[in-house]
C-alpha positions as CSV (number, residue, x, y, z in Angstrom):
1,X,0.0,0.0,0.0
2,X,3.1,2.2,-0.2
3,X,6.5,3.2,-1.2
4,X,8.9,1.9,1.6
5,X,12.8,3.6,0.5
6,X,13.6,5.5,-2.4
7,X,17.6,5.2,-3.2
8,X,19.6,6.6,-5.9
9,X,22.6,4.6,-6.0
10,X,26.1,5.8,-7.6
11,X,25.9,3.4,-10.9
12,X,23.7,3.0,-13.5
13,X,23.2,7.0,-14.2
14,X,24.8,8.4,-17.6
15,X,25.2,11.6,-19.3
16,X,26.6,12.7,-22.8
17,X,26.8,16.1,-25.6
18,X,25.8,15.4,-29.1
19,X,25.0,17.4,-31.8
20,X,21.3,17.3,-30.7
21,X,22.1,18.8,-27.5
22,X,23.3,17.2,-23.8
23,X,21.5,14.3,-22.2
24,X,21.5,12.6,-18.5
25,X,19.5,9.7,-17.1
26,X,19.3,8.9,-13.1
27,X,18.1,5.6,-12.1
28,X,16.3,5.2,-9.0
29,X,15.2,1.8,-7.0
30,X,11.9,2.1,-5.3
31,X,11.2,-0.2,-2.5
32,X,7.5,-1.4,-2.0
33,X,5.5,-3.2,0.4
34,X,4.3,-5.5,-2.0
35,X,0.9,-4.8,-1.2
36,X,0.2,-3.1,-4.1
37,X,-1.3,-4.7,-7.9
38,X,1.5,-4.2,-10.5
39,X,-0.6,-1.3,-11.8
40,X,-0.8,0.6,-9.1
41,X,2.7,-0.1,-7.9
42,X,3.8,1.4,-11.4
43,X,2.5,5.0,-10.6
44,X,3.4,4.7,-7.2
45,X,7.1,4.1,-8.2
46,X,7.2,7.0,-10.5
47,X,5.4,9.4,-8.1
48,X,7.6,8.4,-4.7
49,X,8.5,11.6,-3.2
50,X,12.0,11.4,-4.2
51,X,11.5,10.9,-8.1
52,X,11.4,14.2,-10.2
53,X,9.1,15.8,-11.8
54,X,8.3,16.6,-15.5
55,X,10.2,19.7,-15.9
56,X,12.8,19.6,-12.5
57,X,16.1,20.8,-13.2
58,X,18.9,18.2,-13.1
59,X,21.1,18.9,-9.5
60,X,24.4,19.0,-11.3
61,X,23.1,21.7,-14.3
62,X,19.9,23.7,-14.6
63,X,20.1,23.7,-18.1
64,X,19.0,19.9,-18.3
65,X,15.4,19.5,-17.6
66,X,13.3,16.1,-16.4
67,X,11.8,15.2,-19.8
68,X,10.1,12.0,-19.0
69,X,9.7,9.5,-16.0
70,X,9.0,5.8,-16.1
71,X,9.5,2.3,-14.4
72,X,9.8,-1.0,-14.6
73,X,9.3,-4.1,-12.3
74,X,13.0,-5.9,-10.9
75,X,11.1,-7.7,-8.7
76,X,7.5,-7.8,-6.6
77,X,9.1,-5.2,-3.8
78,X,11.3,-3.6,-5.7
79,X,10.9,-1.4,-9.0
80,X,13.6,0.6,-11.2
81,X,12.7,4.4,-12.1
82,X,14.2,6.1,-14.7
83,X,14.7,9.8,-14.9
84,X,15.4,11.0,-18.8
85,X,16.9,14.9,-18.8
86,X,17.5,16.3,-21.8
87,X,18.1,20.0,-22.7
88,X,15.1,22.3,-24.8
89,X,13.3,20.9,-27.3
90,X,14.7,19.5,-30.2
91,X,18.1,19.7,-28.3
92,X,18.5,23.5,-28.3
93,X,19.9,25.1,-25.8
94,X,18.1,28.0,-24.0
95,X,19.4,32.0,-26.2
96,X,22.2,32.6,-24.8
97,X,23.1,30.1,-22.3
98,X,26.1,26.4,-23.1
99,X,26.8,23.9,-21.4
100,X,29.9,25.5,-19.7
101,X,27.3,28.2,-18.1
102,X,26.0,31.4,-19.8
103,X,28.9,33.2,-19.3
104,X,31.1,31.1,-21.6
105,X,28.8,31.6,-24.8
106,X,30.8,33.3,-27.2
107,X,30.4,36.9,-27.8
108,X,27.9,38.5,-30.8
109,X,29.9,40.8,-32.6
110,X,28.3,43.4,-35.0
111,X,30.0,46.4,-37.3
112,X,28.0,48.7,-38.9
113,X,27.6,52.6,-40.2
114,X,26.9,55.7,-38.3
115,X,25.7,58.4,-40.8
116,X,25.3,61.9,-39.5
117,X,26.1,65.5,-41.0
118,X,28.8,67.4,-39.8
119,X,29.6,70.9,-40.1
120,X,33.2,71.4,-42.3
121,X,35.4,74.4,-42.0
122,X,38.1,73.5,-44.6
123,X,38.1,71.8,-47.9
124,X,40.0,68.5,-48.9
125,X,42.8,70.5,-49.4
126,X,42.8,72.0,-45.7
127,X,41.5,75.3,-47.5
128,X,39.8,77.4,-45.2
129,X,36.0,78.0,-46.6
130,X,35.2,81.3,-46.2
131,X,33.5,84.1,-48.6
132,X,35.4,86.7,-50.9
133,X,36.2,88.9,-48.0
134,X,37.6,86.2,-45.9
135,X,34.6,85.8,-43.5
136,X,33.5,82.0,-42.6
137,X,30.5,80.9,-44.3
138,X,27.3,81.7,-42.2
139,X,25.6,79.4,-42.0
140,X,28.5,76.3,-42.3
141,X,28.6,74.2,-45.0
142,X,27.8,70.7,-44.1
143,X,28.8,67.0,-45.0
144,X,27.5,63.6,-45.1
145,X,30.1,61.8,-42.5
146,X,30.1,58.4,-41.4
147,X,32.0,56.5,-38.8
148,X,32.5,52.8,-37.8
149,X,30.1,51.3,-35.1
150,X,30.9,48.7,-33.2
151,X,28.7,46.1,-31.2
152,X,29.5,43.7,-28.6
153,X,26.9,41.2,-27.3
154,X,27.6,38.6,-24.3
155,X,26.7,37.3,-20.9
156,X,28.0,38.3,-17.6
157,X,27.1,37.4,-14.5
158,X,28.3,40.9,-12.6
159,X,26.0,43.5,-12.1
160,X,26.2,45.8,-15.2
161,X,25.7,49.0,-13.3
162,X,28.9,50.1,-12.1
163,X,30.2,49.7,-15.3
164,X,27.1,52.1,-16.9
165,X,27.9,54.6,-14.4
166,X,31.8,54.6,-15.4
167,X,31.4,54.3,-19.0
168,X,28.6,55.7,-20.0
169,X,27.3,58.9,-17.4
170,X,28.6,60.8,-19.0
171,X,29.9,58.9,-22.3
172,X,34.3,58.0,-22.3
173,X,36.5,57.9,-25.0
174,X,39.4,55.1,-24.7
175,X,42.4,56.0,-22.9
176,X,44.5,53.0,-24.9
177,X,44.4,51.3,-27.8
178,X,41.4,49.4,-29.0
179,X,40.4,47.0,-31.7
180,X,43.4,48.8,-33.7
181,X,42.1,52.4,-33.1
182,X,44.6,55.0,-30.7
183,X,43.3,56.7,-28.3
184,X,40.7,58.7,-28.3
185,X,39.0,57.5,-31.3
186,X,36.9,55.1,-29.6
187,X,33.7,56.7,-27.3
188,X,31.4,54.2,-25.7
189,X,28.0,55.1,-27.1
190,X,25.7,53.3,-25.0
191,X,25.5,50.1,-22.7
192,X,22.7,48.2,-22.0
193,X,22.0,44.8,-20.1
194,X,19.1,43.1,-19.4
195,X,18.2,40.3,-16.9
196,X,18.2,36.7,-18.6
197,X,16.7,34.5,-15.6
198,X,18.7,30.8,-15.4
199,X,20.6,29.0,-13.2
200,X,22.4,31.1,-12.8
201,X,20.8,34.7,-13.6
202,X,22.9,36.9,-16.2
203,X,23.1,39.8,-18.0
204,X,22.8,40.3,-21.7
205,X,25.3,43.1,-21.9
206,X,25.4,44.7,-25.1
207,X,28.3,47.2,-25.9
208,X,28.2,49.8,-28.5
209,X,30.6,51.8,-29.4
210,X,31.6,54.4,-31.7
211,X,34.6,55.3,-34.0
212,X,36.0,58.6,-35.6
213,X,40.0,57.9,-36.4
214,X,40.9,61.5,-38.0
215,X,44.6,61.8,-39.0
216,X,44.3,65.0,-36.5
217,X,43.2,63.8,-33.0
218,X,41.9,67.7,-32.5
219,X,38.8,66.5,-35.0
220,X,37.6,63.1,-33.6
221,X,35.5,63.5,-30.8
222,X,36.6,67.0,-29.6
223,X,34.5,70.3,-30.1
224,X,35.6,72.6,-32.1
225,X,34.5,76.3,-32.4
226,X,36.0,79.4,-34.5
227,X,37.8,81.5,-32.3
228,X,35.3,84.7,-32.8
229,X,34.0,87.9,-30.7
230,X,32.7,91.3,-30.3
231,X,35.9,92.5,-28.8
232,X,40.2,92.2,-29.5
233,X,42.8,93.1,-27.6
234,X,45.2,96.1,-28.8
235,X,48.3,96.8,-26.3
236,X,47.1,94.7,-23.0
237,X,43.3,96.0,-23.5
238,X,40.1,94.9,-24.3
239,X,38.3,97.0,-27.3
240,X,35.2,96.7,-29.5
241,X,36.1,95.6,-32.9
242,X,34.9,98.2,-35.5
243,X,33.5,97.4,-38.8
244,X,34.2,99.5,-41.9
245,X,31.9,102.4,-40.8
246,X,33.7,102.4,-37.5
247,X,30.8,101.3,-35.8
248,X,31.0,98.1,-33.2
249,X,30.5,94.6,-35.5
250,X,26.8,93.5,-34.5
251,X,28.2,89.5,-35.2
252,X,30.8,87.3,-33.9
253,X,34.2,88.5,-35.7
254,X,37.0,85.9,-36.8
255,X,39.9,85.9,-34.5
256,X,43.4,84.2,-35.0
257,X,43.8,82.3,-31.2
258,X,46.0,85.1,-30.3
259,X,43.0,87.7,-29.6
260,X,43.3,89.4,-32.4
261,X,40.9,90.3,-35.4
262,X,42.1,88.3,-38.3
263,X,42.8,90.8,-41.3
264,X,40.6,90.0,-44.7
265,X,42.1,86.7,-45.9
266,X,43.8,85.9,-43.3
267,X,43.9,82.3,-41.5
268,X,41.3,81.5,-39.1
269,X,41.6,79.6,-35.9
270,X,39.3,76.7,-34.2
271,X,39.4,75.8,-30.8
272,X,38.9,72.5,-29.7
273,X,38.3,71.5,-26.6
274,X,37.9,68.2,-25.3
275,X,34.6,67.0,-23.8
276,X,35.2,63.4,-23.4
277,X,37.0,62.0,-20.5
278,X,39.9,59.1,-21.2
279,X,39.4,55.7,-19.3
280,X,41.3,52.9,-20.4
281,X,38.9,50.3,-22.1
282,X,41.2,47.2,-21.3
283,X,39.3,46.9,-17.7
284,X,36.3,45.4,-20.4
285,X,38.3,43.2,-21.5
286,X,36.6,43.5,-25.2
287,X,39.8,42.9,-27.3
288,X,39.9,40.4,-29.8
289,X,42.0,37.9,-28.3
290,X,39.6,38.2,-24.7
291,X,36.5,37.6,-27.4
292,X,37.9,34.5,-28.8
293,X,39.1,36.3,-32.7
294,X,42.4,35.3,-33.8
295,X,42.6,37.7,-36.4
């Protein structure tokens, strides 16, 4: 009328990896009264207490689950139940998760095209563009510009905020070298990560970053704004710059860096300031080699 012992012994269990996915099997010996018609003793067997369920994750790996459950008769007290795990249907794995654990799936990588305009102040030729009296063009001419993108996709199992806050709040350019770009031409554009539930839990961290590799590291991601005023300085002072009635210029006026009023035809200067802080992008641990490329 009941189950007596459950045991699990050390033999009989198996496990193996094939191209349809990883499998396990655990044998269990159920002990019965007796009592019991072969029927009955049947589903008592494969419902004991200590027989999983339809759905139970294997004790050694979450990733195998209890497929089926069934038994068989070794003798009239005692019957064999076999536990069948396999991993998803059809032998997939869960997105994103291996058999080593989520975090050894290997990384997504992703290049693609960032288009944008962007304002020019010289020609191909490094020709200031300015009008016939030397004055720069109001408004700028513009460009179609595009830069590299880059986008990283793997699991982690640290919490991704830390890293958002230092990366990311506000955005940093790279401090070293990185995927064969110098420094400063990389600037993390955005990171984001969210919660993949498994045994155990992970992050789907995606990285995105940005390149702009300009032979003159003033013109990656720097700002850069014509040196231009209301006012000059003559002999130590400050004064309005005229125009040609005399009367204070009502407009910004091109200056050469040095506070001065740059004469008609004259060279123009651009400031550029920097707006991105440098961190060094090898705490990531994004290169290449650490994604598993060998080229």
């Amino acid at each position: 009328m009941a189950v007596v012992k459950v045991t699990e012994p050390t033999t009989g269990g198996q496990a193996g990896i094939s191209a349809d996915g990883q499998t396990a099997r655990r044998i269990f010996q159920v002990l019965m009264d007796g009592k019991d018609p072969p029927a009955q003793a049947q589903i008592l067997a494969v419902e004991a207490a200590s027989i999983p369920r339809k759905g139970d994750g294997h004790p050694a790996s979450g990733l195998l689950k209890c497929r089926d459950v069934e038994a068989r008769a070794k003798s009239l007290i005692l019957w064999e139940a076999t536990a069948a795990y396999a991993t998803d249907a059809a032998g997939e794995m869960p997105p994103g998760q291996s058999y080593g654990g989520p975090e050894t799936v290997p990384a997504e990588i992703e290049w693609f095209t960032i288009a944008s305009e962007v304002k020019v102040d010289k020609d191909i030729h490094g020709k200031a563009l300015v009008n016939s009296v030397g004055e720069p063009l109001d408004p700028p001419l513009t460009r179609p510009h595009n830069d590299p993108g880059l986008r990283i996709t793997r699991n982690e199992l640290e919490d991704p905020r830390a890293k958002i806050k230092a990366y990311t709040s506000p955005p940093v350019v790279n401090a070293d070298d990185f995927w064969g770009y110098p420094p400063g031409a990389a600037k993390m554009a955005s990171i984001g990560a969210p919660l993949a539930r498994g045994e155990p839990n992970y992050w789907r961290t995606t990285y995105e970053i940005h390149f702009r590799d300009d032979a003159d590291p003033d013109a990656r991601w720097n700002r850069r704004i014509l040196d231009a005023g209301f006012h000059q300085v003559i002999a130590g002072q400050m004064v309005a710059i005229l125009d040609h009635d005399k009367k204070p210029v009502t407009e910004p006026y091109p200056l050469n860096g040095l506070g001065a009023a740059v004469p008609i035809g004259g060279d123009h200067f651009w400031h550029s300031w920097k707006l991105f802080k440098a961190v060094a992008f090898a705490d990531l641990k994004l290169s290449p080699q650490e994604l598993g490329l060998t080229t």
